[in-house]
Structure formats: C-alpha cells, structure tokens
SELUM-142000 format. One record per residue: x, y, z of N, C-alpha, C in turn. Coordinates in steps of 0.001 Angstrom, whole numbers, plus 524288, in hexadecimal, padded with zeros to 5 digits. Layout:
REM residues N
    n.x    n.y    n.z   ca.x   ca.y   ca.z    c.x    c.y    c.z
      X      Y      Z      X      Y      Z      X      Y      Z
...
//
This chain:
REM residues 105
    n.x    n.y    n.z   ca.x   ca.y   ca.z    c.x    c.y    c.z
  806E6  7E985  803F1  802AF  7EBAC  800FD  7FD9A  7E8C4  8021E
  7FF46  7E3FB  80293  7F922  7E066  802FF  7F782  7E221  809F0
  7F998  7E444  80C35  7F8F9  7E570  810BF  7F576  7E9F7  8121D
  7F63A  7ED06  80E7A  7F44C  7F3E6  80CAD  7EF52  7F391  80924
  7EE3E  7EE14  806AF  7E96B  7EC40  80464  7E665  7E9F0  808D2
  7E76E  7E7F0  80B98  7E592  7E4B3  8100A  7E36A  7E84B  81417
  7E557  7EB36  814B4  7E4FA  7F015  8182E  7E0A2  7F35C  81516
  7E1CA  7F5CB  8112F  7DDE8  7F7AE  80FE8  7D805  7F509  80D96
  7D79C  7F0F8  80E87  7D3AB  7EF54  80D9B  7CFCB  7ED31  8125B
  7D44A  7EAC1  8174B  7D284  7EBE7  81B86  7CFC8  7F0FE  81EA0
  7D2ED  7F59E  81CD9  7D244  7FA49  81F03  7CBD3  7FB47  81C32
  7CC21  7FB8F  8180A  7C861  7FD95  8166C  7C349  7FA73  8158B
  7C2B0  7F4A0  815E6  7BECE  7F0B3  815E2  7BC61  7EDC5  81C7F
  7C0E8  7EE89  81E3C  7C0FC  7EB38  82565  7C241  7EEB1  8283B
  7C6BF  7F26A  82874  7C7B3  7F25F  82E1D  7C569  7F95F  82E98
  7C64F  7FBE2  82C33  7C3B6  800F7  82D54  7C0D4  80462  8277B
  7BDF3  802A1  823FE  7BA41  80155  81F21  7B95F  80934  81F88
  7B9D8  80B3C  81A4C  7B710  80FF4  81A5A  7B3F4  810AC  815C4
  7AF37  81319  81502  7AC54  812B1  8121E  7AB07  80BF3  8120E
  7A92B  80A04  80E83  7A6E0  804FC  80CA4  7AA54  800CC  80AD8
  7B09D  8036E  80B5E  7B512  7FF5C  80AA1  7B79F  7FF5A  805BB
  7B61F  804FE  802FD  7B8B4  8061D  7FD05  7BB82  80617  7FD06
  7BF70  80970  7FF30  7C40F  80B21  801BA  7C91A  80581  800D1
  7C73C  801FE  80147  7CB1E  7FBDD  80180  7CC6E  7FBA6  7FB7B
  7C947  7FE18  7F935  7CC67  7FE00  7F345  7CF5C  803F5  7F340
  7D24E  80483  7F64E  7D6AA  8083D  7F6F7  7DB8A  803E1  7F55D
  7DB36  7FFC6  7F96C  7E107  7FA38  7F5A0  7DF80  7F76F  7F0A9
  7DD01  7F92E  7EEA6  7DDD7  7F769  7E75A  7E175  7F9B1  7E5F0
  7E47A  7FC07  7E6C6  7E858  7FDBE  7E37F  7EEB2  7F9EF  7E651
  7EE6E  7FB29  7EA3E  7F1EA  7F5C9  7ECAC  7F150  7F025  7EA04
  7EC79  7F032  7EAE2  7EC56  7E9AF  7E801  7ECD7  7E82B  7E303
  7EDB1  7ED93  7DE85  7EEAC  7ECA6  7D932  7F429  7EC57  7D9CD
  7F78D  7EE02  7DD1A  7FDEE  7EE06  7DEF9  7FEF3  7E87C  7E015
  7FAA5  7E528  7E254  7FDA5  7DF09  7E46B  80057  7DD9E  7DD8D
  7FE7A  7DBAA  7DB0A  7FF34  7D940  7D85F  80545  7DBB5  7D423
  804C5  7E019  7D5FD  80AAD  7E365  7D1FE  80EFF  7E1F6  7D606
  80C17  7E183  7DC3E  810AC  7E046  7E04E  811A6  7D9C5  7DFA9
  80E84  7D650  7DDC2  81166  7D11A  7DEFF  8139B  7D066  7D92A
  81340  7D3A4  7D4BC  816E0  7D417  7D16D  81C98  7D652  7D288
  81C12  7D947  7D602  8216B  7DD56  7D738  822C5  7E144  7D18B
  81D20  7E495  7D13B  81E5D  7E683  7CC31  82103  7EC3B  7D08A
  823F9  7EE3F  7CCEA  82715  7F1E3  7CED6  822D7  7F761  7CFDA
  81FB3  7F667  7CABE  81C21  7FC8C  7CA3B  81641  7FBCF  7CE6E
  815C6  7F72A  7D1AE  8119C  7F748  7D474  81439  7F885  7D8CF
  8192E  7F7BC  7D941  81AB6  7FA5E  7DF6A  81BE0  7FF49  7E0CB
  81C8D  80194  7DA60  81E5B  8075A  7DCCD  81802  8086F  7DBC5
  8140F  80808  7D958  80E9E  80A13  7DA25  80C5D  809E7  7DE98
  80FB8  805C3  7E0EB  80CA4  801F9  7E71D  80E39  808BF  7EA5B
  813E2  809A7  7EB24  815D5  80B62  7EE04  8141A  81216  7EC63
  8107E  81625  7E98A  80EC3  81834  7E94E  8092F  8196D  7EB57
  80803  81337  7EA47  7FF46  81250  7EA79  80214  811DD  7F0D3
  8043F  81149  7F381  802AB  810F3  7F88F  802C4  814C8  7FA77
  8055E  818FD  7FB0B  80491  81EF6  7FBBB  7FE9A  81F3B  7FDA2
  7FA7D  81F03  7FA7F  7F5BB  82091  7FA9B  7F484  81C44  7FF90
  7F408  81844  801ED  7F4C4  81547  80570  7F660  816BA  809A9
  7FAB7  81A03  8099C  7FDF6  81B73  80E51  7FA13  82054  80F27
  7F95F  82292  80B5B  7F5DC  82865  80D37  7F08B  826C3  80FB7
  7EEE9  82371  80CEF  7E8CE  82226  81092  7EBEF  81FEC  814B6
  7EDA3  81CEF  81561  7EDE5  81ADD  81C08  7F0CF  820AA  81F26
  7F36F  8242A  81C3A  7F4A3  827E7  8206B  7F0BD  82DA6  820EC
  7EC02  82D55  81D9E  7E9AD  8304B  81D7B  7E1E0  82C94  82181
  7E304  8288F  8213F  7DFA5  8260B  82417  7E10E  82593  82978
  7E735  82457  82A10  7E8F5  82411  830B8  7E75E  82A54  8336C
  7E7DE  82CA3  82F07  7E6E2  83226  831E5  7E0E7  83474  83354
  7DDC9  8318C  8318E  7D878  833BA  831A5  7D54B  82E55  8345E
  7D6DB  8283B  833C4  7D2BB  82621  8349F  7D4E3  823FD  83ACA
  7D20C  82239  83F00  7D399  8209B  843B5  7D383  81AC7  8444B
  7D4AA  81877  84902  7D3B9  81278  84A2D  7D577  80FCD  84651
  7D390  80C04  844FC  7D5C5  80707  84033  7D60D  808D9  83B60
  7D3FB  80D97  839B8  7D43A  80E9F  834F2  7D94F  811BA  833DC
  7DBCB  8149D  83853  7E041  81737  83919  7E525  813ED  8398C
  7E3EC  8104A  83A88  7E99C  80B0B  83C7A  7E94C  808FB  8349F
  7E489  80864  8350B  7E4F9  804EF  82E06  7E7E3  8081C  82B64
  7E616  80E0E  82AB8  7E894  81104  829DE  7EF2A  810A2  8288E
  7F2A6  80EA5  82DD1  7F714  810D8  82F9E  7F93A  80CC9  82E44
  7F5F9  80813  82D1C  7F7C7  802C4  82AF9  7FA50  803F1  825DE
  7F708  807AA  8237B  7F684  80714  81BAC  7FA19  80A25  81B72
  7FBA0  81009  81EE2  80023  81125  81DFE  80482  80D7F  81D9D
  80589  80BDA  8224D  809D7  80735  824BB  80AE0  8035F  81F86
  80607  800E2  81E83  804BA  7FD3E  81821  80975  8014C  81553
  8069F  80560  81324  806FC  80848  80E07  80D89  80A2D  80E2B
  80E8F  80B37  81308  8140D  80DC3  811DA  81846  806FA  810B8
  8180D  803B1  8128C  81A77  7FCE1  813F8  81925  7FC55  80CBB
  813FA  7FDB8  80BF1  813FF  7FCAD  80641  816E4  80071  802F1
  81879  804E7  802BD  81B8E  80865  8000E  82072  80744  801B4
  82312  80569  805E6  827D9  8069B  8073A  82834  7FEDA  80408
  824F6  7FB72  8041B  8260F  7F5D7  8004D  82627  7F767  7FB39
  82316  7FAAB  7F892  823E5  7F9E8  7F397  82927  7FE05  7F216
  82876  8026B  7F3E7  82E1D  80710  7F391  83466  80195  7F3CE
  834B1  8007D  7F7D1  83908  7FB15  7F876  838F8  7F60B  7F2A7
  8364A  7F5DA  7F2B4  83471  7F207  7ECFF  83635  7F3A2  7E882
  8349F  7F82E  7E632  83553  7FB4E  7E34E  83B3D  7FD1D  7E2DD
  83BE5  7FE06  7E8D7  842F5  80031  7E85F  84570  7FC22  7E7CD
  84404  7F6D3  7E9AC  84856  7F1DC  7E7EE  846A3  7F128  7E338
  84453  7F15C  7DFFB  84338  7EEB4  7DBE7  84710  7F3CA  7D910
  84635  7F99C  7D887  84A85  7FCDD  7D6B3  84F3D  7FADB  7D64A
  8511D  7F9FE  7DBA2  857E5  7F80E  7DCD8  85727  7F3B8  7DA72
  85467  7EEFD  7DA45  85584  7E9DD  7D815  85673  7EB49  7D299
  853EF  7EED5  7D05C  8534F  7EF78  7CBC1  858AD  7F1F0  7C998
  85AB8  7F5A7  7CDD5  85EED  7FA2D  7C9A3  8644B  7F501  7CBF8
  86387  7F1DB  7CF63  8678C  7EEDE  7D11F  867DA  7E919  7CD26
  86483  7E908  7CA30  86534  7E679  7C63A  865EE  7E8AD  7C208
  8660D  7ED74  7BFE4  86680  7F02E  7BC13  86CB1  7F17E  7BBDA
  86EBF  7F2AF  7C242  874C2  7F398  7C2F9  87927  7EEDB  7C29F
  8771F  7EB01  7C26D  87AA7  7E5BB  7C44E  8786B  7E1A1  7BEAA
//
C-alpha cells in the first residue's frame, strides 16, 4: 500500500504532474488505511480491498489513453492495486479460518 501512495504522489507531483498537482490528493484515502493496517483491524482491510478497485480503474483507464511514462505509471498502479487486493482478500481469509478454527477446537 505504501507503495501505491508513493507512486501516486510521484506520478502526480514529479514524474508526469497533470493540472497543478491536485490530483496527488487522490492517496488520502490510502493513507487514512495505514494506521487501521498497523492495527490489523479486520474492518480496514476489507474497506482497503474495495477502495482499491477505483485505483485499478484509473491506472487501466489511464494506460489506455495516456502514452510514454505516464502509460508505464499507469500499468504500475494497476500491478500495485491488484498485489494490494489479492494482500488484503488473503488477510482477511486467514483471519476468517483462524477465527472459525478457534471457534471449532
């Protein structure tokens, strides 16, 4: 996740900037997630693993329209966004099984 903040703040401040650089407060909503993630609260990961959806669509709706470096950043945030849904989906499912496997035993 801190990777997909990093990225988008690069993307949109340094490496290919649109408009005046508003756009970089697109990861505020990621970064209200750090802090539910170094809790390991259960309800910030399944929110995590929804809010990235919108992530995956801009980078696959930007790879498709923008060219050169802005098209690779692009293909990055997908790459990011899906690594981040398929971590928190896994998280979520062990913490289920840990849970009904202590409930059974």
């Amino acid at each position: 996740m801190l990777a997909l903040i990093v990225l988008g703040l690069a993307w949109e401040l340094w490496l290919s900037p649109t408009g005046r650089g508003t756009l970089a407060l697109k990861v505020l909503p990621l970064a209200f997630a750090v802090t539910g993630l170094l809790k390991m609260r259960l309800y910030t990961y399944r929110w995590l693993s929804l809010l990235v959806w919108l992530y995956f669509t801009e980078g696959v709706v930007r790879a498709s329209t923008e060219t050169g470096i802005g098209m690779v950043l692009a293909l990055v945030e997908v790459a990011l966004s899906v690594l981040l849904f398929v971590a928190c989906s896994w998280h979520v499912r062990a913490r289920f099984k840990n849970r009904a496997a202590l409930a059974a035993g």
